[in-house]
Kinemage of the C-alpha trace (Angstrom):
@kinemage 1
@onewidth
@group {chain A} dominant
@subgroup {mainchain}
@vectorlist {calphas} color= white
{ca unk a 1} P 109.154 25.940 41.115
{ca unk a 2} L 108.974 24.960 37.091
{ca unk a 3} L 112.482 25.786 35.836
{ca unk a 4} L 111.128 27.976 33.286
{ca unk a 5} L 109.953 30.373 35.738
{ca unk a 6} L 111.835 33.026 36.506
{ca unk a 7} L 111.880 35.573 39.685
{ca unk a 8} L 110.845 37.901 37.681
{ca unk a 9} L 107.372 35.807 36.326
{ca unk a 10} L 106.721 35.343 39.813
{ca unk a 11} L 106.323 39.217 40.666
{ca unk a 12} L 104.518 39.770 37.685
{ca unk a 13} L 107.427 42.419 35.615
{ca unk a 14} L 109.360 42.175 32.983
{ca unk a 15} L 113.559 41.639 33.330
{ca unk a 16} L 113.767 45.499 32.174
{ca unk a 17} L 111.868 47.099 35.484
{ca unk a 18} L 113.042 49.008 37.628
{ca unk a 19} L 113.754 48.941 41.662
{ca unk a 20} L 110.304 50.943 42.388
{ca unk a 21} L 108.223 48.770 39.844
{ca unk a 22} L 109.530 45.514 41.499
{ca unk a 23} L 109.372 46.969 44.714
{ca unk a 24} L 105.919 47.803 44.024
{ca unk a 25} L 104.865 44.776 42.616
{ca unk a 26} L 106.244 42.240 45.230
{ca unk a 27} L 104.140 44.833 48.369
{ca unk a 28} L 100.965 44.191 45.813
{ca unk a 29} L 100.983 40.401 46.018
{ca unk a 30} L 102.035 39.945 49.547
{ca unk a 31} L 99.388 42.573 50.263
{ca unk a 32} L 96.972 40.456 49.390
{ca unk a 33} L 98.031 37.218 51.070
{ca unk a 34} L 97.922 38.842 54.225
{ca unk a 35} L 96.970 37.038 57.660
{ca unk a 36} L 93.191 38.474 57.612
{ca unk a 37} L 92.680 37.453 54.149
{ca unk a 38} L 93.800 34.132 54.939
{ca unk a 39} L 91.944 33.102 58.433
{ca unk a 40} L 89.371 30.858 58.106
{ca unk a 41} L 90.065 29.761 54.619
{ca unk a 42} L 90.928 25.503 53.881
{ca unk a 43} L 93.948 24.043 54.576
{ca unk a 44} L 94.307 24.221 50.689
{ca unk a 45} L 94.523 27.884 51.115
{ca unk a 46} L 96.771 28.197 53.345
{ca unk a 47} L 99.470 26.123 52.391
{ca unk a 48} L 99.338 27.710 48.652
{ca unk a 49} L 99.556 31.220 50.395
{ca unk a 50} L 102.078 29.888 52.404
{ca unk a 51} L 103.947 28.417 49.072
{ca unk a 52} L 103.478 32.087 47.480
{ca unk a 53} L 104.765 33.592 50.526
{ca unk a 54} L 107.807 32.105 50.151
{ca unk a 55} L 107.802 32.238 46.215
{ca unk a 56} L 107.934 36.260 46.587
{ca unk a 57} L 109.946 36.386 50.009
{ca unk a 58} L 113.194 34.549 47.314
{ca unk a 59} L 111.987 36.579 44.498
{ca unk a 60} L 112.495 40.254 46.099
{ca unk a 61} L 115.477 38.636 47.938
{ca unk a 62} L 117.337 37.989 44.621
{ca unk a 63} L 116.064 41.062 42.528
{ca unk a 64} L 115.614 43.297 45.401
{ca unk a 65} L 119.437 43.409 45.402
{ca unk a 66} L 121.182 44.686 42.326
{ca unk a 67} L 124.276 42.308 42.748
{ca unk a 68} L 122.095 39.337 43.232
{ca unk a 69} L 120.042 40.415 40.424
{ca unk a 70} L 122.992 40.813 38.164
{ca unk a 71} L 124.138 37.353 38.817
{ca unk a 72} L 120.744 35.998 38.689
{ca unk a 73} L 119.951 37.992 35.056
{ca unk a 74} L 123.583 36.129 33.798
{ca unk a 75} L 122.713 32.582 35.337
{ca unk a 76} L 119.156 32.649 33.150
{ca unk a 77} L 121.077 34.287 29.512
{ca unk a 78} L 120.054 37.617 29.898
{ca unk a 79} L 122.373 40.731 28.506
{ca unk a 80} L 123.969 42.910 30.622
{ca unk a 81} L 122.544 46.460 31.424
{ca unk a 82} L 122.294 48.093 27.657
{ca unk a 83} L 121.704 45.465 26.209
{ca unk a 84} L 118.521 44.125 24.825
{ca unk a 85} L 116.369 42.577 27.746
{ca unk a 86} L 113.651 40.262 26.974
{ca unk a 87} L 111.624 37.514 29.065
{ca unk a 88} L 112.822 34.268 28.592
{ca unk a 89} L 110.520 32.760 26.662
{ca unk a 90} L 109.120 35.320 25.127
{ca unk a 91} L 105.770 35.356 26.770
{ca unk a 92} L 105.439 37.276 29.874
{ca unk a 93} L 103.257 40.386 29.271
{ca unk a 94} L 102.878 43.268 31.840
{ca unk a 95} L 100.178 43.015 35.060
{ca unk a 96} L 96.703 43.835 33.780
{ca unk a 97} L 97.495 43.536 29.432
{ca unk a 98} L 95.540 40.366 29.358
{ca unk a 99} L 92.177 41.575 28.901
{ca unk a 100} L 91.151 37.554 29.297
{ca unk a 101} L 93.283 36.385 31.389
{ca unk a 102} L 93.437 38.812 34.585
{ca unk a 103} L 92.398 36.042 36.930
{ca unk a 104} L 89.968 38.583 38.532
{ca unk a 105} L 87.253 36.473 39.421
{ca unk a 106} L 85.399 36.464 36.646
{ca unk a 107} L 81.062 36.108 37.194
{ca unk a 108} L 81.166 32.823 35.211
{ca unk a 109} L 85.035 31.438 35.663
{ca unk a 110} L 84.981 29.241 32.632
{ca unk a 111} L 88.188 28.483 30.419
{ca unk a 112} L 91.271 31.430 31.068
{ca unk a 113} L 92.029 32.614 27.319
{ca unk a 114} L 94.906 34.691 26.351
{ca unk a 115} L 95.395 38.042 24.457
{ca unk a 116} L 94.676 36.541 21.105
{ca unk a 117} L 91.400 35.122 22.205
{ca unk a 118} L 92.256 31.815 22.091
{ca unk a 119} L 92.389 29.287 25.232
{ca unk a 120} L 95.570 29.943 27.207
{ca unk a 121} L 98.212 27.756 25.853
{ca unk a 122} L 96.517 26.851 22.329
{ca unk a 123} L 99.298 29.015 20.582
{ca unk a 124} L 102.982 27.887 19.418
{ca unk a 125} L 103.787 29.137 22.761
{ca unk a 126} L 106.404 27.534 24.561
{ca unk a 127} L 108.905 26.364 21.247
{ca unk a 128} L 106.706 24.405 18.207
{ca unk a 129} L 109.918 22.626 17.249
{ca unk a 130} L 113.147 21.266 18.682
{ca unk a 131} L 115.729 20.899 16.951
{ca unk a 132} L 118.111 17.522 16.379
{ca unk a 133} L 121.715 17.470 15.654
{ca unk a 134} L 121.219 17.924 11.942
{ca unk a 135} L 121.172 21.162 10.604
{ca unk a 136} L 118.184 21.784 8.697
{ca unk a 137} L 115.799 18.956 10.630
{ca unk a 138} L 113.300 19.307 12.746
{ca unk a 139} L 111.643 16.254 15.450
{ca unk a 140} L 108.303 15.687 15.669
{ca unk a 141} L 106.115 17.902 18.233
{ca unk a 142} L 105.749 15.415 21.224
{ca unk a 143} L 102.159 14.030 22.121
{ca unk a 144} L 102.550 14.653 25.604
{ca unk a 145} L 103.874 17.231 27.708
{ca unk a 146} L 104.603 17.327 31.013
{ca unk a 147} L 102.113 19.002 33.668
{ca unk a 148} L 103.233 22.170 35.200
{ca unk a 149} L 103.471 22.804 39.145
{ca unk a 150} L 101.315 25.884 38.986
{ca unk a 151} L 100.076 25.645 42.933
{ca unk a 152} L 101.055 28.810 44.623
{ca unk a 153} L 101.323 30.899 41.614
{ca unk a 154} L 99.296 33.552 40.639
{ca unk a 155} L 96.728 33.231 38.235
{ca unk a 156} L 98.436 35.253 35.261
{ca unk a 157} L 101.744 33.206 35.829
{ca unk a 158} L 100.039 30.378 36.011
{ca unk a 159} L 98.294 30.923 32.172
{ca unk a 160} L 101.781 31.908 31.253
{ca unk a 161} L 103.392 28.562 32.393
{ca unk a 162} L 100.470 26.686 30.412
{ca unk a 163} L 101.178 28.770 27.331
{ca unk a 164} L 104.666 27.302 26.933
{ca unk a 165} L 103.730 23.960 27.721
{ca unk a 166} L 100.855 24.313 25.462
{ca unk a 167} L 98.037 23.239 27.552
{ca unk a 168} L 94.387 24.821 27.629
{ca unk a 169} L 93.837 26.006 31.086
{ca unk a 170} L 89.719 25.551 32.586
{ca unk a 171} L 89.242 28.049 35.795
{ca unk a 172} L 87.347 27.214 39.014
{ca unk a 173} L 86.704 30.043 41.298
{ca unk a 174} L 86.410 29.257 44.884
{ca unk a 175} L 85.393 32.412 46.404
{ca unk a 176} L 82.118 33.183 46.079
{ca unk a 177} L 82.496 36.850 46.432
{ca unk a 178} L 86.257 37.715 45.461
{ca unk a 179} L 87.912 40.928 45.671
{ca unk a 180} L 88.636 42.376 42.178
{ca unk a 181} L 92.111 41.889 42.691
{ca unk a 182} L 94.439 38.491 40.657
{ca unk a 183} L 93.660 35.178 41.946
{ca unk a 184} L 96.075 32.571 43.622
{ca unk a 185} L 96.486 29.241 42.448
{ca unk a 186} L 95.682 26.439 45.352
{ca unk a 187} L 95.458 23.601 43.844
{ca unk a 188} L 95.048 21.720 39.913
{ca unk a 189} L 94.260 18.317 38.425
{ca unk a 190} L 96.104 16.910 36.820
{ca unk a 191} L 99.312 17.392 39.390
{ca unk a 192} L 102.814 16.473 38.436
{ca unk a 193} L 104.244 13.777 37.763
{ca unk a 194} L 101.472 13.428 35.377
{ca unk a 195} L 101.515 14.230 31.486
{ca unk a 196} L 98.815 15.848 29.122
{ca unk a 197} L 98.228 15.930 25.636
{ca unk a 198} L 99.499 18.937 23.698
{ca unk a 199} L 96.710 20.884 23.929
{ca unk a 200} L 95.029 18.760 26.756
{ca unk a 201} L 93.234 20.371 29.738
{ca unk a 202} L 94.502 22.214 33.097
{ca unk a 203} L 91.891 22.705 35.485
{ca unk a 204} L 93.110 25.195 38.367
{ca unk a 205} L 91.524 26.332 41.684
{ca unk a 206} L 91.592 30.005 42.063
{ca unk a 207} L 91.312 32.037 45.324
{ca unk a 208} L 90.691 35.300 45.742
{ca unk a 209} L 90.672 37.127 49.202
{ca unk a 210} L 86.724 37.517 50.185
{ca unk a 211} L 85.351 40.484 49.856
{ca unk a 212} L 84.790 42.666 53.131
{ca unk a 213} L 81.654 42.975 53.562
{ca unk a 214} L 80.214 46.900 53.573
């Protein structure tokens, strides 16, 4: 998993929710990755629902437990109970407030955009500057950046993750007649190792479990 991501990205909530909402959230996304959904699909399908699987399964495991989450919230910088939580990062935004970016299945898939209406990553997302040993300097934005892992993820996460990196994310739907429920990642081009431009060009798969037929 990117080592920006945190547990937290991965169910979808922000550091600040409680018990029920995670609890909540992590039965939504496994409900959907269940063994019907999954039979018959590609290979490609199953081993990304396999790689969510276990994605969630560590995720509830570590913030399912409030001593394990404590630790966990200390190891990635964030304040003790009281204190003022925030994502790290700054960018994750609460299931269903991207009006653009819901990974729903949309008629026409097209390019993912985010909130502002832009294409997902074209922001300052991510940190426009680094900064050197010299107070007061700044270095020059890199060319490149380096792809994101994004297989296995869902499809908000996975705009989230190119936000920060600040790549432009292009969707291909592979179900032809999703449920209106958030895709899952299976597969991308480019994969890692490889690098992009800044502002360069993700294209994701997205699967959606079919839907039943009435």
């Amino acid at each position: 998993m990117e080592p920006e991501i945190t547990w937290y990205d991965v169910l979808g909530v922000l550091p600040g929710a409680d018990e029920t909402k995670i609890r909540r959230e992590y039965d939504a996304k496994t409900s959907l990755l269940r063994p019907e959904f999954v039979s018959g699909a590609p290979s490609n399908v199953v081993q990304a629902v396999s790689r969510a699987q276990g994605m969630l399964a560590e995720a509830w495991q570590v913030l399912g437990d409030p001593v394990s989450r404590a630790r966990y919230d200390e190891s990635i910088g964030l304040p003790a109970p009281g204190g003022h939580l925030h994502a790290p990062g700054g960018h994750l935004r609460e299931p269903g407030s991207n009006p653009d970016g819901s990974g729903l299945g949309p008629p026409d898939p097209g390019t993912a955009r985010d909130p502002g209406g832009g294409t997902a990553g074209g922001g300052t997302a991510g940190g426009a500057t680094t900064r050197t040993g010299r107070p007061g300097s700044q270095r020059r934005l890199a060319k490149h950046v380096a792809v994101p892992d994004v297989r296995g993820l869902f499809y908000h996460v996975c705009l989230e993750v190119a936000a920060r990196r600040n790549v432009h994310v292009t969707t291909v739907r592979l179900t032809p007649h999703p449920m209106p429920v958030e895709g899952l990642v299976v597969d991308q081009s480019p994969r890692p190792p490889a690098q992009l431009q800044r502002h360069g060009e993700l294209t994701v798969q997205v699967w959606h479990p079919p839907a039943r037929e009435s």
